[in-house]
N, CA, C and O of each residue as an XYZ file, in Angstrom:
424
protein
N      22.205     23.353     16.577
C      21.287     23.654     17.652
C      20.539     22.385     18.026
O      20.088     21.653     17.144
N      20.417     22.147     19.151
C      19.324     21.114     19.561
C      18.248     21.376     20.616
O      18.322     21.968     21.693
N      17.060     20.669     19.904
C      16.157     20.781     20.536
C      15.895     20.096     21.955
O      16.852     19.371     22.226
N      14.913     20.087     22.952
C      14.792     19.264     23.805
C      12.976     19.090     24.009
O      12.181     20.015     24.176
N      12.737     17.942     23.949
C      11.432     16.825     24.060
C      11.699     16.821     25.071
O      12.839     17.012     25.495
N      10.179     16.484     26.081
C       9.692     16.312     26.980
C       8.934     15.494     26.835
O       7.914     16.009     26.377
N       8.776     14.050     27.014
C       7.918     13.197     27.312
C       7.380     12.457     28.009
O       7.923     11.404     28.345
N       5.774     12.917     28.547
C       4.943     11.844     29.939
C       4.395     11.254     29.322
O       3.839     11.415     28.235
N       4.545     10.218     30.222
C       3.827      8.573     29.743
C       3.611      8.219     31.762
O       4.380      7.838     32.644
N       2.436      8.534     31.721
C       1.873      7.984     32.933
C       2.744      9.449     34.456
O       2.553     10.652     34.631
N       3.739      8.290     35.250
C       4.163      9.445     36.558
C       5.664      9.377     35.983
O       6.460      9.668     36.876
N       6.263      9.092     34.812
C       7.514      8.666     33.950
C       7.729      9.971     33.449
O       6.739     10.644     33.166
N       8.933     10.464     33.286
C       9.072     11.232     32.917
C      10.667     10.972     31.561
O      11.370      9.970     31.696
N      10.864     11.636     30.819
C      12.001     11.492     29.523
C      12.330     12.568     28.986
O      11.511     13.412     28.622
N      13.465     12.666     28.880
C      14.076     14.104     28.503
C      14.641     12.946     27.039
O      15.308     11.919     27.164
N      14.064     13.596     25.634
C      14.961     13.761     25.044
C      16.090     14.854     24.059
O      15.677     15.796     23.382
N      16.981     14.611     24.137
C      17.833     15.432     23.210
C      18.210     15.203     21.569
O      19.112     14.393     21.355
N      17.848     15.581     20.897
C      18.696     15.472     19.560
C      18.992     16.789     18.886
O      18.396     17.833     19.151
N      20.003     16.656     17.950
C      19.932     17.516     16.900
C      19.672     18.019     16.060
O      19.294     17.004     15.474
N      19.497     18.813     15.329
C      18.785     19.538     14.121
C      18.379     18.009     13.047
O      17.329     17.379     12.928
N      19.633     17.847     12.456
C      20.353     17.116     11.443
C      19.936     15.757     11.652
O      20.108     15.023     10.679
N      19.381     15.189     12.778
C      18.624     14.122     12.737
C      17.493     13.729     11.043
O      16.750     14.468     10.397
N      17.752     12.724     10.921
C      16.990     12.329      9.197
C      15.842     11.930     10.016
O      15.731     11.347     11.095
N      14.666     12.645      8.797
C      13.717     11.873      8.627
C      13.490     11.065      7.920
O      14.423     10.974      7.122
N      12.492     10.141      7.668
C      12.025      8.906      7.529
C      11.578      9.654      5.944
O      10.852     10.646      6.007
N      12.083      9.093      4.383
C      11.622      9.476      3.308
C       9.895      9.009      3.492
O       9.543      7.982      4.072
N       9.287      9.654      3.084
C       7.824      8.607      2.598
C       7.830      7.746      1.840
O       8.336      8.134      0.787
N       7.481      6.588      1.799
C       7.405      5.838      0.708
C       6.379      6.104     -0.503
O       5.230      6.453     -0.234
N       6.796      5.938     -1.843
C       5.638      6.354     -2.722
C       5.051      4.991     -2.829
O       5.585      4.214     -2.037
N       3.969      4.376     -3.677
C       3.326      3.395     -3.502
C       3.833      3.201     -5.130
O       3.902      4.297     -5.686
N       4.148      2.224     -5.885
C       4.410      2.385     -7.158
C       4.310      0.533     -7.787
O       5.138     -0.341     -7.531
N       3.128      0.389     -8.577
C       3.252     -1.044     -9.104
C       4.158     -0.817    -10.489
O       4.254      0.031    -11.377
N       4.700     -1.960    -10.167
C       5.424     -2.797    -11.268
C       4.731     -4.060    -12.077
O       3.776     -4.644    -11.564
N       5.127     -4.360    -13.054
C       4.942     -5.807    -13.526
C       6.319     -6.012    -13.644
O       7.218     -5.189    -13.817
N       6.378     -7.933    -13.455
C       7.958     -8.083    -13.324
C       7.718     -9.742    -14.180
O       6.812    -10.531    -13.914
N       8.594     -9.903    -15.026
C       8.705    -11.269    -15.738
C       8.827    -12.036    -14.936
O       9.343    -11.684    -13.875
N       8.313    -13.664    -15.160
C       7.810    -14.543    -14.189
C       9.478    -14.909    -13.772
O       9.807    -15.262    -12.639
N      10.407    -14.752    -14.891
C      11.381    -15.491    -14.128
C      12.529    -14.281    -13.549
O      13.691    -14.611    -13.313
N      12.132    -13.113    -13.393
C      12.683    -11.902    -12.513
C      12.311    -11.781    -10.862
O      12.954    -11.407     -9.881
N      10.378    -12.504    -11.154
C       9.903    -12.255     -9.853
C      10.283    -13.868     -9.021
O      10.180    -14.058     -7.809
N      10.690    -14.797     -9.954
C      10.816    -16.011     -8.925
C      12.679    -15.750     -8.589
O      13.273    -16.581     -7.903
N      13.384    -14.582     -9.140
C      14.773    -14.820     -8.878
C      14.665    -13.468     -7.587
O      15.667    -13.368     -6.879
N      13.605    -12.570     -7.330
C      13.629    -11.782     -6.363
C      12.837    -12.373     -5.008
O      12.930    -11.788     -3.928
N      12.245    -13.289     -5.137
C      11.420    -14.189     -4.344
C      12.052    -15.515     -3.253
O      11.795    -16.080     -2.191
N      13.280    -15.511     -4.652
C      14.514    -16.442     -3.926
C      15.146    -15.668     -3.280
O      15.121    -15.973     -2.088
N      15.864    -14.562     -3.554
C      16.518    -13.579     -3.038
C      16.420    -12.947     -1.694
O      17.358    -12.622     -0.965
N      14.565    -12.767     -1.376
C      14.154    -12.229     -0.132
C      14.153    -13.367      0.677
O      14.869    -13.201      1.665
N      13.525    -14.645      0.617
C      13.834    -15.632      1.340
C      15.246    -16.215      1.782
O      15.390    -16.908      2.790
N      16.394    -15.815      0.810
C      17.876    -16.202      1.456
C      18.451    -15.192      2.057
O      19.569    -15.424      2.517
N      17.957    -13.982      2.210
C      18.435    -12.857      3.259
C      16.984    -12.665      4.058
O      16.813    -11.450      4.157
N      15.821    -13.416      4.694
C      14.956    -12.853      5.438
C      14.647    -11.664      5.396
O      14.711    -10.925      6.378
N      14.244    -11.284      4.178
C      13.705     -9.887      3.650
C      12.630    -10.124      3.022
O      12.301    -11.302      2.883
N      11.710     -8.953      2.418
C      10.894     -8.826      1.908
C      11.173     -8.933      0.437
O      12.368     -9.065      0.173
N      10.332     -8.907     -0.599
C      10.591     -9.068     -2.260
C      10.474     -7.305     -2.222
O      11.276     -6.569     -2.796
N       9.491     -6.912     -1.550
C       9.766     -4.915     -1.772
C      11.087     -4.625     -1.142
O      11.058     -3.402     -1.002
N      12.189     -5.041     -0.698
C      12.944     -4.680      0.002
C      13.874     -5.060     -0.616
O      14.881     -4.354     -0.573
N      13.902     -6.297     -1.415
C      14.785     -6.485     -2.161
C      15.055     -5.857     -3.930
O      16.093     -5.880     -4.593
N      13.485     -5.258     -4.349
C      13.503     -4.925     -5.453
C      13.909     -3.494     -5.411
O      14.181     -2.886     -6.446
N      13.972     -2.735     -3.774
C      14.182     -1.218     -3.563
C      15.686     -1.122     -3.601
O      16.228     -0.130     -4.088
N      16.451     -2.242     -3.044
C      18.154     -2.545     -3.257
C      18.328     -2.516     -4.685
O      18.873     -1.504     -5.123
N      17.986     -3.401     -5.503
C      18.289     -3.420     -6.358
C      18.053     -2.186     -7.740
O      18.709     -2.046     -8.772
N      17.194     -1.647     -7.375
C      16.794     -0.063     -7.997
C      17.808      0.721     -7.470
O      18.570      1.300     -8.245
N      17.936      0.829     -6.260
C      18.935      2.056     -5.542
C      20.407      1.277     -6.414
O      21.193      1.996     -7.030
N      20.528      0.290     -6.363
C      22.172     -0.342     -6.418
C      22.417     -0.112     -8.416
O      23.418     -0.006     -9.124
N      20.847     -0.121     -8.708
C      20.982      0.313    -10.327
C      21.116      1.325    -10.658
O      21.658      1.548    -11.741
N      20.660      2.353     -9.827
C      20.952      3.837     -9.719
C      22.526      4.345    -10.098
O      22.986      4.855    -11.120
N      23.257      3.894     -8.545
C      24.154      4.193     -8.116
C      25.207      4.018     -9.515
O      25.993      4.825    -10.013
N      24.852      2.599     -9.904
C      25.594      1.846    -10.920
C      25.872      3.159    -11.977
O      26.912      3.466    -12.558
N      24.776      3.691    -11.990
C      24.419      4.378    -13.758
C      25.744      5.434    -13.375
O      26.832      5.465    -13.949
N      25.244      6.358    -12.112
C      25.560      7.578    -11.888
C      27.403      7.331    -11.936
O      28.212      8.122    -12.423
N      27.725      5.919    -11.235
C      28.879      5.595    -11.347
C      29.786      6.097    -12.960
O      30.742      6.807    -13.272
N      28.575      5.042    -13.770
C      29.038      5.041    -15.266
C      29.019      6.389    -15.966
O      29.674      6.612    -16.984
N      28.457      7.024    -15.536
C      27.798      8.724    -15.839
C      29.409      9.482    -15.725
O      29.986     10.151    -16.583
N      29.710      9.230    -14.816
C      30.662     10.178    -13.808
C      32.159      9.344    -14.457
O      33.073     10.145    -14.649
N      32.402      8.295    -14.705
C      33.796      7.857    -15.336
C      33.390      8.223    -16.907
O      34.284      8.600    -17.664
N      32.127      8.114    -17.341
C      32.373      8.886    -18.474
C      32.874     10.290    -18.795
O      33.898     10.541    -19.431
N      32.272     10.915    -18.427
C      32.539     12.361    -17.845
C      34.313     12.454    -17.338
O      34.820     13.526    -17.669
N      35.038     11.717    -16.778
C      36.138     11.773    -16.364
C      37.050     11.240    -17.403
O      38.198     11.684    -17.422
N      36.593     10.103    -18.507
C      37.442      9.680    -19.803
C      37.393     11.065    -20.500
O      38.321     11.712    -20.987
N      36.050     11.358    -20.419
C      35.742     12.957    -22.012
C      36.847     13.995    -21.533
O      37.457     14.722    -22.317
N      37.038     13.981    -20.155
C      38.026     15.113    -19.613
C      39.264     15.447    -19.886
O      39.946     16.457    -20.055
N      39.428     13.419    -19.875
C      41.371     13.273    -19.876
C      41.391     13.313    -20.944
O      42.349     13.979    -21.335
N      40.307     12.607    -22.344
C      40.400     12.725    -23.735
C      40.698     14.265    -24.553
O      41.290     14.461    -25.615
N      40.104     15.154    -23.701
C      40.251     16.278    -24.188
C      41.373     17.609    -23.305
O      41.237     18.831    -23.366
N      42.306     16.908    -22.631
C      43.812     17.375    -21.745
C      44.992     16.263    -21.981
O      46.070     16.151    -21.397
N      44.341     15.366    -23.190
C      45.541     14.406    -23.549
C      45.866     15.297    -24.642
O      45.127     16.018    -25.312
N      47.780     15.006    -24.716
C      48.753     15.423    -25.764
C      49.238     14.251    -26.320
O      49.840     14.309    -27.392
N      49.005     12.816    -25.546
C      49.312     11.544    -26.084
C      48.226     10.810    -27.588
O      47.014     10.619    -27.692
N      49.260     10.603    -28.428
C      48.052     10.133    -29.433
C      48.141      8.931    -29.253
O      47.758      8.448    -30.318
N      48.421      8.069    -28.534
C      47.921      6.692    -28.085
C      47.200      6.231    -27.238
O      46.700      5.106    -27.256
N      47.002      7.560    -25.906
C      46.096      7.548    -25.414
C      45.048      8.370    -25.757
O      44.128      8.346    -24.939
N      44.869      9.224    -26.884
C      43.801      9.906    -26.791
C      42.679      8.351    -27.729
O      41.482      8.097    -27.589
N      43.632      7.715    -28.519
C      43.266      6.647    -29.514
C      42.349      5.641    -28.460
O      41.228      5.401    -28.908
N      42.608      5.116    -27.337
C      42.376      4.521    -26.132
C      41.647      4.697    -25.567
O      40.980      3.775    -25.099
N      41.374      6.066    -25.293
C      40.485      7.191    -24.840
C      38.846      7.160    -25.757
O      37.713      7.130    -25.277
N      39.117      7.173    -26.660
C      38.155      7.861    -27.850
C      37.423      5.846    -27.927
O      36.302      5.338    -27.970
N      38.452      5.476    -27.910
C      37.715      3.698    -28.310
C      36.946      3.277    -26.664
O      36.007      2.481    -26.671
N      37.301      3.711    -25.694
C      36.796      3.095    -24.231
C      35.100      4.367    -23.963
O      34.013      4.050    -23.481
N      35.481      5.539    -24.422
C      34.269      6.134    -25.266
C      33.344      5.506    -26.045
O      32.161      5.586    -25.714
N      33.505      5.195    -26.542
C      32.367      4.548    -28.209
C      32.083      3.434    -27.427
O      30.917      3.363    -27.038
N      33.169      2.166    -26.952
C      32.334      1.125    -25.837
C      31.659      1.661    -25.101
O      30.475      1.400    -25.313
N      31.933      2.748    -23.765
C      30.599      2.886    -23.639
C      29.718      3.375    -23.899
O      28.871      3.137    -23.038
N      29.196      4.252    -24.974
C      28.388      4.689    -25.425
C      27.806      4.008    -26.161
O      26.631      3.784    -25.868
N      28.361      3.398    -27.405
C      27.794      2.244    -28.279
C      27.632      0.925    -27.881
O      26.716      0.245    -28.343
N      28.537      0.431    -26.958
C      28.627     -1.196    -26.036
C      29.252     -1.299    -27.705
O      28.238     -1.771    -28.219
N      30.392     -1.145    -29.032
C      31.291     -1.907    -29.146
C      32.357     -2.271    -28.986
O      32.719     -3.349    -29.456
């Protein structure tokens, strides 16, 4: 369904149209950090070689750490699967060791 806006601005007149499904704008929460001197001079370099902000660059890098985890979350979840629909004992052996790396990092 879409709505329709009407907007005067002076003897101007604007029809706009959009759709439901149009996104809003998240709020931002306000949230301090402390950051090690040599984290905040490598995010400081960072915003200055892409003309960004250091909040803009530390919100990439949270979202991109996110993503990372959920990544690692989800191929775990997909080894435990095949580990436990394997009939191969060389791959379940393979399986069970790429497990323990990531769970333990050995």
């Amino acid at each position: 369904m879409e709505h329709l806006q009407i907007a005067v601005a002076g003897a101007f007149w604007c029809k706009m149209v959009y759709p439901d499904a149009m996104s809003i704008a998240e709020k931002p929460i306000r949230q301090s950090i402390s950051l090690p001197a040599r984290v905040a001079r490598r995010v400081k370099s960072l915003a200055k070689t892409s003309s960004t902000s250091a909040n803009r660059i530390i919100v990439d890098l949270i979202e991109s750490g996110i993503e990372a985890r959920e990544r690692e979350r989800k191929r775990f979840f997909e080894l435990a699967d095949r580990l436990a629909h394997s009939r191969d004992a060389e791959e379940q052996k393979r399986l069970k060791e790429e497990l323990a790396h990531m769970t333990f990092g050995e």
